[in-house]
N, C-alpha and C positions, 0 to 999 in steps of 0.2 A: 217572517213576522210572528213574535209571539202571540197567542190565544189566551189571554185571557181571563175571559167569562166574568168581569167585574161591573156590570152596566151599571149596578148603585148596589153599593154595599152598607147594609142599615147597621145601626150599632149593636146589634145580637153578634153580627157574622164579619166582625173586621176582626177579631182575636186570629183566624187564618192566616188572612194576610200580613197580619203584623210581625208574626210566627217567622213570616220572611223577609221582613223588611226591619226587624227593632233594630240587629247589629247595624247593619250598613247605616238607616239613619243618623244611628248613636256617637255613629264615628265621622259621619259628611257635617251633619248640622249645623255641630260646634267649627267647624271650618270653613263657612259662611260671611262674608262681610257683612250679611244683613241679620245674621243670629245675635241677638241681645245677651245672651246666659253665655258669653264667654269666660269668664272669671269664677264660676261657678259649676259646679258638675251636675250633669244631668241625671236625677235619681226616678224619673220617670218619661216614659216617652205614650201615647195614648193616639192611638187611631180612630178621628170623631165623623170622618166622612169619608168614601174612597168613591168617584167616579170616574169611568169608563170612558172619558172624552172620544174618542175615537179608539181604532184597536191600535195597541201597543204603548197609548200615553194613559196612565191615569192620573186625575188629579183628586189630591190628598189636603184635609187638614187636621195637623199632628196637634196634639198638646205637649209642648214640654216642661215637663215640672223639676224642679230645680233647689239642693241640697239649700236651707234657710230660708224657702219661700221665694214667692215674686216679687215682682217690683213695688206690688203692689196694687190697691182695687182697681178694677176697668179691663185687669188683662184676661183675654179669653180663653179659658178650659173646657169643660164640661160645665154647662149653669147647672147649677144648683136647685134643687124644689124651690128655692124662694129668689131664682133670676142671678146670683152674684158669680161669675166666676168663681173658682177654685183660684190660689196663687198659681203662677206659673205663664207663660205665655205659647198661642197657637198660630200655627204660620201654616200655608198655602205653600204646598210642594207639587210641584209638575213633574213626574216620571215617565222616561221612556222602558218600556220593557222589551227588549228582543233575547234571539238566541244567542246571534254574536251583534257586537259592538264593529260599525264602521270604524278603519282606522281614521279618520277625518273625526268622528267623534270621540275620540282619546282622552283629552282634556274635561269631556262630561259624563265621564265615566265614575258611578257611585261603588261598582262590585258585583260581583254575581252571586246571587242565594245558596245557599245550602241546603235550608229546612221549608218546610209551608207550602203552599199550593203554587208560587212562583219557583223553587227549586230548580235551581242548574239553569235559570233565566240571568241575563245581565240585565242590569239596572245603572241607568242614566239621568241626568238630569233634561228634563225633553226642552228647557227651553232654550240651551245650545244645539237643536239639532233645527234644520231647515225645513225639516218635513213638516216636522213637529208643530215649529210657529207657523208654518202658509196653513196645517189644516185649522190653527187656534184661529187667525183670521178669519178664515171661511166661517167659521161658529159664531165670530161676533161681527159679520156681513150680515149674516141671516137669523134674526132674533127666533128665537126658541128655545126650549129646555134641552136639561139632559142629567137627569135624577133630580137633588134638589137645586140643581145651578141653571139661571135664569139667566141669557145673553137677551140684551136689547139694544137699540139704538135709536138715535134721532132721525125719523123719516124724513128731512128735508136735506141730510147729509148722504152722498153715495160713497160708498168706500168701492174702490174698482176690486176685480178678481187679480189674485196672482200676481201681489204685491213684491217685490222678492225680500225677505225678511233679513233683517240685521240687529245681534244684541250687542247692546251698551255695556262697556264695561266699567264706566266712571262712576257706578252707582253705590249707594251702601244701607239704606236700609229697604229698598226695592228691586224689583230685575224690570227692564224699558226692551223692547225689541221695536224698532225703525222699521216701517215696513216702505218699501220706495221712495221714500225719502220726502213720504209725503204727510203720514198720520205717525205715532207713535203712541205704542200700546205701555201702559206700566202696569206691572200684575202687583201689589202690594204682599209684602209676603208678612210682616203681623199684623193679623186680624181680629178684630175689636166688634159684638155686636155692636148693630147701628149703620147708618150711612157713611161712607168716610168725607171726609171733607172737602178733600180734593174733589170729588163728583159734583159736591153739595154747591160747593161753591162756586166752580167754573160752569155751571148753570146758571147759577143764579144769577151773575155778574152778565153772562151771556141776555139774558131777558132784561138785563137792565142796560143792552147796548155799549156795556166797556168792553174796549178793545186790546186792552191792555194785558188780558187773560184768555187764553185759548179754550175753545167750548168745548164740551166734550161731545164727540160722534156716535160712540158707542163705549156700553160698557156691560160688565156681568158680576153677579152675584148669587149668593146661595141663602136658603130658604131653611137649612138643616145644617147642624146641629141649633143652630140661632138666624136670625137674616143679617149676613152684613157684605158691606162690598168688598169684589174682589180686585177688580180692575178696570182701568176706562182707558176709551182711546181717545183722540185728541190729534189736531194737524200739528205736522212735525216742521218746525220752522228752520226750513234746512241750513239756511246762509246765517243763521243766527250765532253769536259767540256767546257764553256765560259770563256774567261780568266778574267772576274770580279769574277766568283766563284775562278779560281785557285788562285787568287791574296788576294781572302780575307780567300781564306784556308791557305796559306803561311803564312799572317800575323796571322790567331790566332794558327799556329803551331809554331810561331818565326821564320819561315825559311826565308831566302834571297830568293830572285824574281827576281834577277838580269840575272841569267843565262836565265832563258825563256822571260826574256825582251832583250836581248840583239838578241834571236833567234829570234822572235818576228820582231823585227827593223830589221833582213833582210830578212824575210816573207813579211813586208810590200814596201821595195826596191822592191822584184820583182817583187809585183803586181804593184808598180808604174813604174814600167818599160816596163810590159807589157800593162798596159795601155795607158802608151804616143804611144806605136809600134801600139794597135788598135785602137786609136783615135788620128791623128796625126794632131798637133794645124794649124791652119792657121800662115801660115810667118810670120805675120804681129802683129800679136796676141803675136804669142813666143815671138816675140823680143821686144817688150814692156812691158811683164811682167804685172805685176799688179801696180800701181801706185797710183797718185793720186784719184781717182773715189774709191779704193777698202777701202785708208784713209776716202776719204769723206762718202761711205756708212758706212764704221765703228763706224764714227763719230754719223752718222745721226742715227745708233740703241743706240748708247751711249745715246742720250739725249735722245731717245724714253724709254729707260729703266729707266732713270732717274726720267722721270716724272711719273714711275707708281710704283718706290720701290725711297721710301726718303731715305732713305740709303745710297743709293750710291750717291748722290748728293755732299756731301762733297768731291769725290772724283774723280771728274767731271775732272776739271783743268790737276789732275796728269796721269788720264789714257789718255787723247785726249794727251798729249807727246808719248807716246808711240806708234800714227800712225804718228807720224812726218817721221819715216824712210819711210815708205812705200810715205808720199806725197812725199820725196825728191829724191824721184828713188831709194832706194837702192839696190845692184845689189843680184839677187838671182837667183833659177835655174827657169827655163824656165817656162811659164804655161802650164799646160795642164791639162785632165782630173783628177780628182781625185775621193774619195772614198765619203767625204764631209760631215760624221759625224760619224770620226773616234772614236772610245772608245774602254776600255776590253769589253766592253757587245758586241762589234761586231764580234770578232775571236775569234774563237775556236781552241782548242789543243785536234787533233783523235790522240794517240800513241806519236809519236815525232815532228809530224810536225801540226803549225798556218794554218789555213783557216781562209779566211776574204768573211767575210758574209755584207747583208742590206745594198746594194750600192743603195738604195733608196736616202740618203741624208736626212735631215733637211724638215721634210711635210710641217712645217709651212714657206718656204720661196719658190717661183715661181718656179713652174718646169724648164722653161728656164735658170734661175740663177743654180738650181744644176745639168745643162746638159753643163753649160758654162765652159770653161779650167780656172783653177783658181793654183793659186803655191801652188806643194806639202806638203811646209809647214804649209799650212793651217790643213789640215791630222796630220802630225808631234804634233804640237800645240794638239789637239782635244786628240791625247794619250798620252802625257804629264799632260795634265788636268786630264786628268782620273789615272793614278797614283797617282796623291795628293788625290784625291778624292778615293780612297780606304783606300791610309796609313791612311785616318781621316775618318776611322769609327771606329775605336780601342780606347781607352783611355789607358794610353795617347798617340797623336798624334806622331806618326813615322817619322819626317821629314826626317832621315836620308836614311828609307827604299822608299821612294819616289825619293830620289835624286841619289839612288844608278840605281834605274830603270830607271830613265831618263838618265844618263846617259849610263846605256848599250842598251839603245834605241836607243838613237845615234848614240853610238859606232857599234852597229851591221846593225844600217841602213847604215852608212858612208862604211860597207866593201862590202855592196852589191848595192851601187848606182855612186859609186865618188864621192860624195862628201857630208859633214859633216855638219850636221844641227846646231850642234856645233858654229861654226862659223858664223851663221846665228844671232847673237844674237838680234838683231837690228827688224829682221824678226820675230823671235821667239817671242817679246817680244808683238809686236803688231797683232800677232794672238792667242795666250793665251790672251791677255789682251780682244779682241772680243768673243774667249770662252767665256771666265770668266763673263763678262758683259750678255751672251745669259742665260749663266748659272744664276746668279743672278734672271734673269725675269721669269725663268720656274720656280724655286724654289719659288719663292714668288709669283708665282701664285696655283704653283702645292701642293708642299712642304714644308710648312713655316718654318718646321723642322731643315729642310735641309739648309738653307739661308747661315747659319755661315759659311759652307765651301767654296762656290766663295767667300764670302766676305772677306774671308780670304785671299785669291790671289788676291782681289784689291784690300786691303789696300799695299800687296806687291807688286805688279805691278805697283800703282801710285806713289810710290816714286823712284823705280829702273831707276839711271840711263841710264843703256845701252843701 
């Protein structure tokens, strides 16, 4: 077992370690499912914290900066004198250090050093190694420090010892390790000063008695370079299915989807219910609604996508109509908290009842924007979307079975909220028409595969009058 000597590395003294670790990162990072700057070259890499978790893991957060800038304000670098990030975004890396590499650990093999105080060590990624997760466990069983990283947990929750750990590999902008198949840890890998959501919320919701949302048990965080969270743990609902797998087992068994969409939409009524009861909006806020500012940022990612997929360019003119309702006030239900990147891949179905999971929100936009109260039907929109985007993985394309789910979406949200999204259509059109645009830029970044499906809904979206 490698040695170390890294208990907490302040920011005088990581130029060392970095020494040994910029290549290997420069080259693993961008080969990430959860790395955002893949389409652009990494022209800086920045070591803002290094501890010593146990001997032989250490955990890291990198800053990467990136040739044209970041995404944009909110993403975390090095703050600034005056609090703002630098462009660029920072992510949470967990390394194993040894002399050799198990062959069983092959797969989470980063390279072995050259230069710097790790020299002729291999390097791994620790959260494929089993050692690795049982002793992360044990850290966030028993609340306490370890440099500026703070593990705590809910005292009325026991997590048992010697869990046997298992990582998910369905994930993409997170890493999830299953530990007996009873709690499930998600380490967040970009990190934003501030709380992140997903904590914030399934707290919250927990104190307000909805069941619908798993609490969290435990979780940790860091105090340096900024405070923000790192990861929480949470029961692991084992016999549970995602409703993207239930929806595309329906469709290649021909079955209708309609009944567990329609349960489903009033699953998600009463998490939106209970959410406005534990985060209750400012006066001033409700009654304004979203307006103008939510058309004008619409507008302003419209042309941001525009200019990096020619595609949709043609189709510029007819989607900017479809925030005209939201510039000209149209009347909807109140703001407030939401969920913020609603989809089937977020709930789950344990037996007969939905759970809604990942109130993280959308990584790639400012923590403060996915903590802001924004209208429900932004949420509504996001699982509408995702119904088209199932019926069209089949050949040929189901339009019928997509529009039978959206409708008993509605219909089951409408019996468990007052009132009917249905009616919203004005609303409806100009937050699907924002998906669909968000959707268009990941897929022709991520997916080029994939493109034809949003494109699909804005050619329909730009010419729909309503």
């Amino acid at each position: 077992m490698a040695k170390t000597a890294f208990p907490h590395t302040t920011a005088s003294g990581l130029a060392g370690p970095m020494a040994s670790l910029d290549g290997l990162l420069r080259d693993w990072l961008p080969r990430q499912r959860w790395f955002a700057g893949k389409d652009r070259p990494v022209t800086e890499l920045r070591l803002l914290s290094l501890t010593e978790l146990f001997p032989g893991c250490l955990h890291l957060l990198v800053h990467a900066g990136h040739a044209g800038g970041g995404h944009g304000a909110g993403h975390a670098g090095v703050p600034s004198p005056g609090g703002t990030p630098p462009p660029g975004d920072c992510y949470q890396v967990l390394l194993g250090v040894q002399e050799q590499l198990s062959p069983r650990l092959g797969r989470a093999l980063i390279g072995r050093t050259r230069t710097g105080p790790l020299a002729g060590l291999v390097v791994y990624d620790a959260l494929q190694d089993p050692r690795s997760a049982h002793l992360l466990q044990e850290r966030l069983r028993q609340p306490g420090t370890a440099g500026p990283l703070r593990f705590e947990a809910d005292p009325a929750v026991r997590i048992p010892p010697a869990l046997p750990p298992r990582l998910l590999d369905a994930e993409q902008s997170n890493t999830s390790v299953v530990y007996g198949d009873a709690f499930i840890l998600k380490v967040f890998r970009r990190i934003q000063p501030g709380v992140n959501p997903d904590l914030e919320v399934s707290g919250a919701l927990a104190r307000q008695g909805c069941r619908r949302v798993p609490a969290p048990a435990a979780w940790f965080r860091t105090v340096q370079p900024f405070g923000a969270t790192l990861g929480v743990v949470q029961p692991y609902l084992r016999d549970a299915s995602d409703g993207w797998t239930l929806a595309l087992d329906a469709l290649a068994g021909g079955q209708d989807f309609a009944g567990r969409a329609g349960e489903l939409g009033r699953a998600m009524a009463e998490v939106h219910l209970a959410l406005a009861a534990a985060f209750p909006a400012d006066g001033a806020d409700a009654a304004a609604g979203e307006g103008g500012h939510t058309a004008a940022a619409m507008a302003e990612r419209l042309d941001a996508a525009a200019r990096s997929v020619p595609a949709l360019r043609p189709h510029v003119p007819g989607l900017r109509s479809a925030f005209a309702a939201l510039a000209g006030g149209a009347a909807g239900p109140p703001v407030q908290r939401i969920h913020g990147d609603l989809h089937l891949g977020q709930v789950l179905r344990a037996g007969r009842e939905w759970f809604v999971i990942d109130f993280e929100g959308e990584p790639s936009r400012p923590l403060a924007e996915r903590r802001s109260p924004h209208s429900p039907v932004r949420d509504i929109a996001g699982m509408l979307r995702s119904f088209d985007y199932a019926a069209r993985q089949r050949r040929p394309w189901r339009p019928e079975w997509a529009r039978r789910c959206r409708e008993a979406f509605c219909a089951g949200y409408a019996s468990g909220s007052g009132w009917d999204p249905r009616h919203q259509h004005a609303l409806l059109r100009a937050y699907e028409t924002d998906r669909a645009v968000y959707e268009v830029l990941y897929e022709a970044r991520h997916r080029p595969d994939w493109l034809a499906v949003p494109m699909a809904a804005i050619e329909r979206l730009a010419v729909r009058g309503d």
